[in-house]
C-alpha positions as a Python dict, from the first residue, in 0.01 Angstrom:
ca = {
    (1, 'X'): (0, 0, 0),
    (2, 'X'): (224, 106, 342),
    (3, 'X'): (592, 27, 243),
    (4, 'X'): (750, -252, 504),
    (5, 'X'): (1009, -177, 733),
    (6, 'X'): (1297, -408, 629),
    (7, 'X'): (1514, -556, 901),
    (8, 'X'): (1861, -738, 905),
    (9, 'X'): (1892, -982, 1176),
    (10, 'X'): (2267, -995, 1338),
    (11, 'X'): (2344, -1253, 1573),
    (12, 'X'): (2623, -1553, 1601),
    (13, 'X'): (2313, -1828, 1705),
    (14, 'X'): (2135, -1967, 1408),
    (15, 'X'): (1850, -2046, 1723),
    (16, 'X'): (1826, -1678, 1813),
    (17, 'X'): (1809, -1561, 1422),
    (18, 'X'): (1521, -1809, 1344),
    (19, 'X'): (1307, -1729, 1648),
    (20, 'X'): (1346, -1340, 1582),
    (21, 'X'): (1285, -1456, 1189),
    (22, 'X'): (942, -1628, 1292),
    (23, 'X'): (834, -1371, 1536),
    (24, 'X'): (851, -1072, 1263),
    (25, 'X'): (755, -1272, 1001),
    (26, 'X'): (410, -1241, 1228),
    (27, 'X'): (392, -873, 1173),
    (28, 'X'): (264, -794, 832),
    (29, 'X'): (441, -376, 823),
    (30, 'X'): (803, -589, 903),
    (31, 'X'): (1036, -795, 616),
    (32, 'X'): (1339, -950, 687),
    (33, 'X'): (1586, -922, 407),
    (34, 'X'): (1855, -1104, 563),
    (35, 'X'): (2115, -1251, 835),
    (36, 'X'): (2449, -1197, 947),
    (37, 'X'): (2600, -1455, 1127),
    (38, 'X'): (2978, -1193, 1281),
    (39, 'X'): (2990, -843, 1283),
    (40, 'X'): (3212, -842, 1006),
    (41, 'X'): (2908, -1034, 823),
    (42, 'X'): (2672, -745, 950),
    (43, 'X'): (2880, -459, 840),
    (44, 'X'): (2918, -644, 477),
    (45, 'X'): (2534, -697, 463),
    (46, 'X'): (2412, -384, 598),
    (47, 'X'): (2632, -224, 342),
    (48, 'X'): (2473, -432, 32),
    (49, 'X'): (2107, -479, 163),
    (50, 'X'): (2070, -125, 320),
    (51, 'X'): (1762, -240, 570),
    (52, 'X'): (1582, -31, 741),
    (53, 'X'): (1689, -158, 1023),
    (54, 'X'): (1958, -356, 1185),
    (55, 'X'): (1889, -594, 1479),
    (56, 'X'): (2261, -628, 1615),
    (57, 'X'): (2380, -892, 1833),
    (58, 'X'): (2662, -688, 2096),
    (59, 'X'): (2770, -1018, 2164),
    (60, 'X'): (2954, -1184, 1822),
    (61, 'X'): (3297, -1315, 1733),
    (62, 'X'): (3509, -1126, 1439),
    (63, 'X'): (3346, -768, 1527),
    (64, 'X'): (3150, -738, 1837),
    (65, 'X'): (2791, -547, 1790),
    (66, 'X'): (2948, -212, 1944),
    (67, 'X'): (3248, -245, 1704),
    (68, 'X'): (3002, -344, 1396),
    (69, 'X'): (2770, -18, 1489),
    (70, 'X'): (3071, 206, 1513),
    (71, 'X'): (3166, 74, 1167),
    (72, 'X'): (2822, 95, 993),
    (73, 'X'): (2874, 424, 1116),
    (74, 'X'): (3204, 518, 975),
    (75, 'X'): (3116, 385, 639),
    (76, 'X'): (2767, 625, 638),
    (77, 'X'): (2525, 314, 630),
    (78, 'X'): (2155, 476, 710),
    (79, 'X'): (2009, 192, 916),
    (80, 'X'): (1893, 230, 1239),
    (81, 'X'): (2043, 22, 1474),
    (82, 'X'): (1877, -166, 1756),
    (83, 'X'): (2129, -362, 1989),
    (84, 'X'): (2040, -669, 2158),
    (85, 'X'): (2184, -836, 2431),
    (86, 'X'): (2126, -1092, 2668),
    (87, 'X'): (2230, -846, 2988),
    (88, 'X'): (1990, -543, 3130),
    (89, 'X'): (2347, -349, 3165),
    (90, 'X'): (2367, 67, 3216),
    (91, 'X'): (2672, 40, 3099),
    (92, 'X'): (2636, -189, 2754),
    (93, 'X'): (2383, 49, 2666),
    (94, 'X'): (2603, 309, 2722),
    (95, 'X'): (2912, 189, 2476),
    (96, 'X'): (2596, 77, 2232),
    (97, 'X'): (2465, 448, 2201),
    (98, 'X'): (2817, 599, 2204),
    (99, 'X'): (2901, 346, 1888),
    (100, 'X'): (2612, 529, 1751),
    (101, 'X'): (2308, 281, 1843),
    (102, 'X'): (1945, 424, 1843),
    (103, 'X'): (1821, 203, 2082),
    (104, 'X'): (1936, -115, 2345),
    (105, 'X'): (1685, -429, 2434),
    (106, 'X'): (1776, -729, 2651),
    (107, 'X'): (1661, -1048, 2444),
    (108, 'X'): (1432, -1116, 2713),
    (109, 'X'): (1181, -867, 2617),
    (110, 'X'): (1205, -954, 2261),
    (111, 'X'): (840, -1081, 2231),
    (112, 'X'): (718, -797, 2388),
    (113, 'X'): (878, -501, 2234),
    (114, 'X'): (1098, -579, 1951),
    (115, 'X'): (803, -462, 1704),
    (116, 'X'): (737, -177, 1892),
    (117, 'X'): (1150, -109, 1887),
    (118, 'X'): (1172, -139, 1529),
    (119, 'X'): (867, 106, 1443),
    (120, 'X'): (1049, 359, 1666),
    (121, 'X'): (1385, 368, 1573),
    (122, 'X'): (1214, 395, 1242),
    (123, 'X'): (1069, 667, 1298),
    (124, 'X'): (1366, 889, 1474),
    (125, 'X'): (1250, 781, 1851),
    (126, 'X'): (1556, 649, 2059),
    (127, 'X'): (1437, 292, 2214),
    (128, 'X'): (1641, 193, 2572),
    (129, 'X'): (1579, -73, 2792),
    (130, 'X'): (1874, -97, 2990),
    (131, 'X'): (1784, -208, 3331),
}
């Protein structure tokens, strides 16, 4: 049996975290092993759960996704971190990668290639869609 790719979804909008929980719940290689709801929350849960994978928000209040990533970081948490945001910005996804991101996806293409962003950061690939 293939070991799943576990995932920790980081975002302030309980809306956004349950549509990202149901659309990888879909995808049988992908478990979800929690939520963060700040970045403090995501830096504290990344740091107990250590996921494969963090889906971070750059948008929250208490620790913005960029200052959350940096932190992960600092404190030698493993994930790979995939930022999300609602803006196509150069620039974000600049400040994302320099926090130490391995990849940047507008929200809009979530359904289309957040799967296909998790298996690569997974597997060492950078993943950027920035504009």
């Amino acid at each position: 049996m293939t070991k799943k790719l576990t995932v920790l979804i980081c975002d302030d909008l309980p809306s956004f975290r349950g549509f990202v929980r149901t659309l990888l719940a879909r995808i049988p290689s992908l478990h979800v092993v929690g939520e963060a709801v700040d970045g403090r929350d995501a830096v504290d849960r990344a740091a107990e759960l250590h996921p494969d994978v963090v889906l971070m928000d750059i948008e929250m209040p208490q620790m913005n996704g960029i200052q959350a990533t940096r932190r992960l970081k600092e404190v030698g948490v493993a994930s790979k971190v995939l930022m999300l945001s609602l803006y196509k910005d150069k620039e974000l996804a600049k400040y994302a990668e320099e926090a130490g991101a391995d990849g940047y996806l507008p929200k809009e293409y979530a359904v289309s290639h957040l799967s296909r962003a998790i298996e690569a950061v997974c597997n060492g690939q950078k993943y950027w869609v920035a504009a």
